[in-house]
C-alpha positions in Angstrom: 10.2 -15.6 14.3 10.1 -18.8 16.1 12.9 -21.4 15.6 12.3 -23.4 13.1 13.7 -26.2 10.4 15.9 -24.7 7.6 13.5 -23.9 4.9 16.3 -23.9 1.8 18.1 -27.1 1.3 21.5 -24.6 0.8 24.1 -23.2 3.0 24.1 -19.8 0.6 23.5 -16.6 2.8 22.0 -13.6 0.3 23.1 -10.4 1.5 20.6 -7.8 1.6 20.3 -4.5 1.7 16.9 -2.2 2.4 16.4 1.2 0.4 13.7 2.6 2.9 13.8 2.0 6.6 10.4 3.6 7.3 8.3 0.5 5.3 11.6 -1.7 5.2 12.3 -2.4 8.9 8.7 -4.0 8.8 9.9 -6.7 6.6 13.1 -8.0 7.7 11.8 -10.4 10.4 11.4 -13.5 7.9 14.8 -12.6 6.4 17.2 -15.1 8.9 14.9 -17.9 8.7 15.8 -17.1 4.5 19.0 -17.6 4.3 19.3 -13.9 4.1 21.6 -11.4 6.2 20.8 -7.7 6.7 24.0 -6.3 5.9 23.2 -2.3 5.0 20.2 0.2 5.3 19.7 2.9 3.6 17.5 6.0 4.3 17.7 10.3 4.2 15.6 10.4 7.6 18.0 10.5 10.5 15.4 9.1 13.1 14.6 5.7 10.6 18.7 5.3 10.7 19.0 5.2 14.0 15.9 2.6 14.2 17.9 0.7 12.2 21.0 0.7 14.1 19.3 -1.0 17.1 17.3 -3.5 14.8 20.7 -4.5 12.9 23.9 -3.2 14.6 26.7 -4.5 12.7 24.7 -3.3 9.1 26.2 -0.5 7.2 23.8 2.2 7.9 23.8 5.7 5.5 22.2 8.7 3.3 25.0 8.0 0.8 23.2 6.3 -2.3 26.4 5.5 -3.8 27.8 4.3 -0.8 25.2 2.1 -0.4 25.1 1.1 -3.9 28.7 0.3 -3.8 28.3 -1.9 -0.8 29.3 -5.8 -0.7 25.2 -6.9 -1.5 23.7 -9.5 -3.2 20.1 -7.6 -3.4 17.6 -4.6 -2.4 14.7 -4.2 -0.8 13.6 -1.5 -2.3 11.1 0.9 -0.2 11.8 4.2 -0.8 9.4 6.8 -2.0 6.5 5.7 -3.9 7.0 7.9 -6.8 10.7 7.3 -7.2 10.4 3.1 -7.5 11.3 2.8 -10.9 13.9 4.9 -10.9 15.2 3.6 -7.9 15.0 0.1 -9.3 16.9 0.7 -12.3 19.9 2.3 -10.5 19.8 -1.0 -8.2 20.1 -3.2 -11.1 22.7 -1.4 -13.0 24.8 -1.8 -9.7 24.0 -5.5 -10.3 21.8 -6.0 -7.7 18.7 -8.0 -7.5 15.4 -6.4 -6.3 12.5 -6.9 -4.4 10.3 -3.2 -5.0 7.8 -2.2 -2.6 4.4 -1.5 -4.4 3.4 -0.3 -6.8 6.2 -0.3 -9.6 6.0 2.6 -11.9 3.9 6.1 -12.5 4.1 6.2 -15.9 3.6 4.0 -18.4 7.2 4.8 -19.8 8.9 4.7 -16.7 7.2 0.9 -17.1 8.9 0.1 -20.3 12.4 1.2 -19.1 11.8 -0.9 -15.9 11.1 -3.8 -17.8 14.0 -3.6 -20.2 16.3 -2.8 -17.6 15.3 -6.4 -16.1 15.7 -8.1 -19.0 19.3 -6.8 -19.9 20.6 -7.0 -16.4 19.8 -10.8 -16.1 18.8 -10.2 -12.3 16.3 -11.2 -10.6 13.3 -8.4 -10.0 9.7 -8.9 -7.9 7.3 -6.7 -6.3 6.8 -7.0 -3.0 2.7 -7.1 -3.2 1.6 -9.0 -0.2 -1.6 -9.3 0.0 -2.6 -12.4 -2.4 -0.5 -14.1 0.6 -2.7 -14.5 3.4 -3.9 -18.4 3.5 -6.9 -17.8 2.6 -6.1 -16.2 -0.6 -3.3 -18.6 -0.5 -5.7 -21.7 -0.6 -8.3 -19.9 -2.8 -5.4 -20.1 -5.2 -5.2 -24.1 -5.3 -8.4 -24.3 -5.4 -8.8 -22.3 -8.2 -6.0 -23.6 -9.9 -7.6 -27.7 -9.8 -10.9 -25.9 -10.7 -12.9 -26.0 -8.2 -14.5 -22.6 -8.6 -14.5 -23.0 -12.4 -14.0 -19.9 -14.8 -13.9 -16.4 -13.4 -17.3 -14.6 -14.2 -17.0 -11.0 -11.6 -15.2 -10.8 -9.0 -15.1 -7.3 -6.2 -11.6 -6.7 -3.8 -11.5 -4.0 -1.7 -8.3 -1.8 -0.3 -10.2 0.8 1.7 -8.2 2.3 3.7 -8.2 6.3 5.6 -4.4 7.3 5.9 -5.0 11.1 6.9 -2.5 10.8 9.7 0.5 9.8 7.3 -0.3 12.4 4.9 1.8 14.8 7.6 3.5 11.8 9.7 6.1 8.7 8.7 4.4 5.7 9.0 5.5 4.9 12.3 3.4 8.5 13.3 6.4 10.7 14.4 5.6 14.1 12.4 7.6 14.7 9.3 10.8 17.2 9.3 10.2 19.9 8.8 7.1 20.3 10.2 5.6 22.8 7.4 6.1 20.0 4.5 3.7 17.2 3.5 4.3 13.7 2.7 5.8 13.0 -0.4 2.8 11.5 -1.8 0.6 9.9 0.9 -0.5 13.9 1.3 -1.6 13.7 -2.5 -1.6 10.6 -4.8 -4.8 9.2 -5.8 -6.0 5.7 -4.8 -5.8 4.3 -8.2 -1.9 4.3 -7.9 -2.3 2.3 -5.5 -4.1 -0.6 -6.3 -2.1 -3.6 -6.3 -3.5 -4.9 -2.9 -7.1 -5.5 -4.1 -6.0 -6.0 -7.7 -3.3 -8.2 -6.9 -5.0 -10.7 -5.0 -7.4 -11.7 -8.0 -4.5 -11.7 -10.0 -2.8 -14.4 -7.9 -5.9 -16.7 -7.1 -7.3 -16.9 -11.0 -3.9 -16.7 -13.0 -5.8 -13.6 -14.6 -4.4 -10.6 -16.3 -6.3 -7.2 -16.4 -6.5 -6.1 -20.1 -9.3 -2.5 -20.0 -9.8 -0.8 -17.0 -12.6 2.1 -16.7 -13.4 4.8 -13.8 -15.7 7.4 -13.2 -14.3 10.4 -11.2 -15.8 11.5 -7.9 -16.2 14.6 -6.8 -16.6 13.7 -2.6 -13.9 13.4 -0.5 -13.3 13.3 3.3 -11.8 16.3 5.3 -8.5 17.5 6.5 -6.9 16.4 3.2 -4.4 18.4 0.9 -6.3 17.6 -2.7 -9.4 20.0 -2.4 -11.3 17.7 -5.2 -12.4 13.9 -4.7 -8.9 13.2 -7.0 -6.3 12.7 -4.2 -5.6 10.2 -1.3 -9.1 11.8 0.8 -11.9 10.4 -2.2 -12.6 6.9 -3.5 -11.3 5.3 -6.1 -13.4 2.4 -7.9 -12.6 1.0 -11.4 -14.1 -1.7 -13.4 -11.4 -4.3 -14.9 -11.9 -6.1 -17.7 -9.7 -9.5 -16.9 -8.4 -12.0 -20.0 -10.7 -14.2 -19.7 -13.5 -11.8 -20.4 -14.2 -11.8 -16.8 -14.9 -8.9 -15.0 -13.8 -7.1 -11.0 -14.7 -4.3 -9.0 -11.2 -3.0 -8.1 -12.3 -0.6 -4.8 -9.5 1.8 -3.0 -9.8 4.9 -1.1 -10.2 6.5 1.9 -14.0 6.3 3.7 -15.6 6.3 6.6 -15.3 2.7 6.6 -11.7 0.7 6.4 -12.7 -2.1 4.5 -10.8 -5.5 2.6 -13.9 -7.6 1.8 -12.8 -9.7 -0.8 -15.5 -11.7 -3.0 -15.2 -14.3 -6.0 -17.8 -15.4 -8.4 -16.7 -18.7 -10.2 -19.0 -20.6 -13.1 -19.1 -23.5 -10.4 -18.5 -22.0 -7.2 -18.0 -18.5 -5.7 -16.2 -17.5 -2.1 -15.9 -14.1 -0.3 -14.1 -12.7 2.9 -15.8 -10.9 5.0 -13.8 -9.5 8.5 -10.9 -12.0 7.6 -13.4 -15.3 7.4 -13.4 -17.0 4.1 -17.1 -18.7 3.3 -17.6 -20.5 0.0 -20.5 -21.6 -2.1 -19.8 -24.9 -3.8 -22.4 -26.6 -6.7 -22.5 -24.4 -9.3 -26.0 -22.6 -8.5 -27.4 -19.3 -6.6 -28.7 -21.2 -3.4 -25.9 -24.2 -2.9 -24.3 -24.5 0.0 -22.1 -22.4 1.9 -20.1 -22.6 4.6 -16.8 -21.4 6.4 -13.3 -22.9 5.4 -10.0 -22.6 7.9 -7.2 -23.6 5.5 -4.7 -25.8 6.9 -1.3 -24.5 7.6 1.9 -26.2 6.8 5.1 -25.3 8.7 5.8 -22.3 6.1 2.2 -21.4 6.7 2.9 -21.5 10.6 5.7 -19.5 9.8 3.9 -17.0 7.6 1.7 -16.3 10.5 4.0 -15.1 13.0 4.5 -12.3 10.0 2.5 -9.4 9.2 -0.1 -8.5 6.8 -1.8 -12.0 7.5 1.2 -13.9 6.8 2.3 -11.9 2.9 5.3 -10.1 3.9 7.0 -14.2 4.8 5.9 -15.1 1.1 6.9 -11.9 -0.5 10.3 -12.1 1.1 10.2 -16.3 0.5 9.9 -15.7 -3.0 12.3 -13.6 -3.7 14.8 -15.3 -2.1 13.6 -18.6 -3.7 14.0 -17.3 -6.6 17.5 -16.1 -6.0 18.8 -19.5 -4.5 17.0 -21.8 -6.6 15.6 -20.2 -10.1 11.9 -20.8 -9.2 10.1 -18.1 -10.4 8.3 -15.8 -8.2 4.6 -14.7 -8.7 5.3 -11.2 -9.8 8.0 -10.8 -12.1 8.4 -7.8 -14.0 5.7 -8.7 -16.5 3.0 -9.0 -13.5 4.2 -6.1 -11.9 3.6 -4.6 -15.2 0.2 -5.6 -15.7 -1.1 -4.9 -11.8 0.8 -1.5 -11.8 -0.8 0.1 -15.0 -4.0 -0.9 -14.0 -4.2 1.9 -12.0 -2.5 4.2 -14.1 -5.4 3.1 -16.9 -7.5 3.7 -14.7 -6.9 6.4 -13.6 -6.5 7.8 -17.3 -10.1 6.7 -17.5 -10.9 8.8 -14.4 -9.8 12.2 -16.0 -11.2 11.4 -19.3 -14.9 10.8 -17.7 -14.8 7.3 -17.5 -13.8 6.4 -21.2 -12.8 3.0 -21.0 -8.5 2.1 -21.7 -6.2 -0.9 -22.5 -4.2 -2.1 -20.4 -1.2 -3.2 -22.3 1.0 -6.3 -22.3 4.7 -5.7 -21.5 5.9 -8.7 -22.7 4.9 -7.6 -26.3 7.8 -5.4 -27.5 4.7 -4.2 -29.8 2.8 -2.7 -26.9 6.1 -1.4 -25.3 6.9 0.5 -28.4 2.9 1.8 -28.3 3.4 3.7 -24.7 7.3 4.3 -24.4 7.1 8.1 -24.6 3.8 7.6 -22.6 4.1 10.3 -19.3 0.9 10.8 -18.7 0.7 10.8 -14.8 -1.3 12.5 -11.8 -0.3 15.8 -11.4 1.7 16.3 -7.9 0.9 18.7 -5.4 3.5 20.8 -3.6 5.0 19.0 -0.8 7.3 21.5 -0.4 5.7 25.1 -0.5 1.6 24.2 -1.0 1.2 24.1 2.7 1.7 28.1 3.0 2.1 29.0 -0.3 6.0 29.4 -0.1 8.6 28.1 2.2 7.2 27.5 5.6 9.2 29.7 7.9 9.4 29.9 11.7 8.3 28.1 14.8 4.1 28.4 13.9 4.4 26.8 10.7 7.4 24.7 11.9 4.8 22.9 14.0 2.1 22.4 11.9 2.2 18.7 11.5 2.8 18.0 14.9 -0.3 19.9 15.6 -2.3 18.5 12.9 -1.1 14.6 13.8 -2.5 15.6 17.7 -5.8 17.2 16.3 -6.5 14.2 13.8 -6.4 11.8 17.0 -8.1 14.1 19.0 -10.9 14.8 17.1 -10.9 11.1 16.0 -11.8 9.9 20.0 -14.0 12.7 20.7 -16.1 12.3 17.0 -16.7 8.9 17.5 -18.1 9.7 21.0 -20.7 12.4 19.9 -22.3 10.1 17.2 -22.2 6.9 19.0 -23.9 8.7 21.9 -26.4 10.4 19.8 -28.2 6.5 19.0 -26.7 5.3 22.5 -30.6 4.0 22.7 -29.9 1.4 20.2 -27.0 0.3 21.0 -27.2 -3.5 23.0 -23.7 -3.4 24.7 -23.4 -0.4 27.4 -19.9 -1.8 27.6 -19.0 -0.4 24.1 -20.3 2.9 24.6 -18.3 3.2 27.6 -15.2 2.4 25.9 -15.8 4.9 23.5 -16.9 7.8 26.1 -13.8 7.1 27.9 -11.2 7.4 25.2 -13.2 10.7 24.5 -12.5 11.7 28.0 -8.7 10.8 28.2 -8.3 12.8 24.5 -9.9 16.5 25.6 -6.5 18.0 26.9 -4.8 16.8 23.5 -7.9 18.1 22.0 -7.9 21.4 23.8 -4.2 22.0 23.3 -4.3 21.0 19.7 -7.4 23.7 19.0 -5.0 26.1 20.2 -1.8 25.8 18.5 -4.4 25.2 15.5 -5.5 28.7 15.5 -2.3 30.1 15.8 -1.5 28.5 12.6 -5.0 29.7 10.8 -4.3 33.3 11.6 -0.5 33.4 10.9 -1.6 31.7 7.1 -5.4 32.7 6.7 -6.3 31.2 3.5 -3.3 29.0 3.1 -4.0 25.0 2.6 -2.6 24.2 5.9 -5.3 26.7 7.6 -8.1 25.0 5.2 -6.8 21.6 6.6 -7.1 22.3 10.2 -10.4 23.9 10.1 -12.0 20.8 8.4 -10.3 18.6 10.9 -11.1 20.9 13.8 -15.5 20.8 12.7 -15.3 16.9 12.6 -16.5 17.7 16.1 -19.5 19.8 17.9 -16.8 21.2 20.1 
């Protein structure tokens, strides 16, 4: 972060502390410029604490929740294990600490209610972290909106498409999870739908919109080398249709493809606008064939700021917010009560997806009415077996030990030599030489990994025939010819 003026008129420092140093150490860069000191980390993965050490030597740094909890901090970021937010956000605030949660919020519906209750009787402050309405593009879409200009919301399609194979067996920073026989958490399993809030979120932001019905169909395709063996988990797609207040309706589009893809598109009674490959275009007039034409929005010195950030600028906003909100009272755009509504989205949704697309209500959190209607409400995706589905049982000894080492090599290997064979197979069509050659020599520079990786692959395959981790490794290994 360059230097720059003091963005709070106040001298007060808010001393944080990060739950989660895999995600968290990616967000701590606006946090000086914030009026906010780093003072403790805290994570049960010995290689994230000693990244931490370097990136904040004088912070407390443990695996001690209490100890951490206990510490002399004002707040939380909060980015520890998907599944365990709420949870994790309600022992925060009962140790009277505000909190910043990493997406999404909740899994359950209950788990929603005691999350919002818990808010509301500690007095503290509480946000979700979602980043991606924050870019400035979506940032200026939302002024816009706001005086307008686009008029009322008639569809609207956002996209988080996004193939994670790798971190289904790796942290995020790619080093292979201990031990090597045990999946991630939930990147090796949770459906897309939970995770929604980054093309949901975005909408939700720019129109002032709530989602009140969401419906899905299930799919039954998904890509290989992935734990889930239907289309259910992180390796299928996950569309649903959203019903917003305003009788409005969006294409909410996650999963993992053969495509990464965050097109973003708006369709407005008086105007429309879409992104396409990070340009923002709009249509102005209020018919089918009025103009259109690209729009660079402006940037401010925050903005500036912002963009020396990740995520196109939303992880500054996220973390300005919060700490607005903490020095000043200004409300931040995803209090409880949004988090609520973008969060169960996906778990509606998702509901919808198991019951063959039957539509379902998304309810409002701030009605004590609808809280009472889904406290006991559990329902949730069934997790798979991080800890024994690999082999069926305990993964013991040196083969299994190193399967996700091996799989993490094999997934990049086959990933340059793949893109090789097809590309070559129309390299007759293809009006830059230049590309292809970049391709074919990436191929080139991956066959020893590839070689090496095929056999420590089969190693595993016929120590565990018919285990998952055999399955996986053959469907990663025949992504290739050879």
């Amino acid at each position: 972060m360059s230097d720059v003026a003091k963005v709070f008129n106040t001298d007060r420092r808010i001393r944080l502390g990060v739950w989660g140093l895999g995600r968290g150490l990616h967000l701590l860069g606006p946090c000086a410029a914030l009026n906010i000191d780093v003072v403790a980390g805290l994570d049960y993965n010995a290689y994230m604490r000693e990244q931490f050490v370097e990136r904040c030597p004088n912070a407390l740094t443990t695996d001690d929740l209490r100890t951490f909890l206990e510490a002399d901090i004002d707040a939380v970021l909060l980015a520890s294990f998907l599944p365990n937010h709420a949870d994790d956000a309600i022992a925060c605030l009962r140790a009277g600490k505000h909190v910043l949660s990493e997406v999404t919020a909740f899994m359950t519906p209950a788990e929603g209610v005691r999350l919002t209750e818990e808010v509301e009787r500690s007095g503290l402050i509480y946000q979700m972290a979602e980043n991606y309405p924050f870019s400035a593009e979506n940032r200026w879409l939302a002024r816009r909106w706001e005086e307008g200009l686009f008029g009322d919301l008639m569809y609207g399609e956002y996209e988080y498409v996004h193939e994670v194979l790798t971190l289904a067996y790796t942290d995020i920073n790619g080093v292979p999870l201990e031990p090597g026989g045990r999946a991630h958490p939930w990147r090796s399993w949770m459906s897309f739908h939970y995770y929604n809030t980054h093309s949901l979120g975005p909408i939700m932001a720019i129109t002032g919109l709530r989602p009140v019905e969401a419906a899905a169909l299930p799919g039954a395709v998904r890509l290989p080398g992935f734990l889930v063996r239907s289309g259910d988990g992180m390796g299928g797609i996950s569309p649903s249709l959203v019903r917003m207040s305003n009788g409005g309706l969006v294409r909410n589009l996650m999963g993992a493809t053969t495509n990464d893809s965050h097109i973003q598109r708006l369709w407005g009674t008086k105007g429309a606008a879409e992104q396409v490959d990070g340009a923002l275009r709009v249509r102005l007039g209020g018919f089918g064939s009025a103009p259109k034409h690209r729009i660079d929005p402006p940037l401010d010195d925050l903005g500036r700021m912002a963009a020396e950030a990740g995520h196109g600028g939303g992880d500054f906003w996220t973390i300005y917010y919060f700490a607005r909100e903490i020095l000043t009272g200004h409300k931040g755009p995803f209090d409880v009560y949004t988090t609520a509504d973008c969060t169960l989205q996906g778990i509606q949704a998702y509901r919808s997806q198991t019951l063959g697309g039957i539509p379902q209500p998304i309810p409002d959190f701030r009605r004590p009415d609808d809280r009472d209607a889904f406290r006991h409400d559990t329902f949730r995706q069934t997790p798979y077996d991080v800890e024994n589905g690999l082999f069926d049982g305990p993964a013991e000894g040196p083969v299994a030990a190193g399967f996700n080492t091996v799989v993490r090599d094999l997934i990049a290997a086959t990933n340059a030599v793949a893109a090789a064979e097809a590309w070559s197979s129309i390299a007759e069509d293809v009006a830059d030489p230049a590309f292809l050659a970049g391709i074919e020599t990436d191929a080139v520079a991956a066959r020893p990994r590839l070689d090496a990786a095929q056999q420590a692959a089969w190693q595993i395959i016929e120590a565990f025939p018919g285990s998952d981790a055999a399955r996986v490794l053959v469907e990663v290994m025949d992504r290739t010819a050879s």
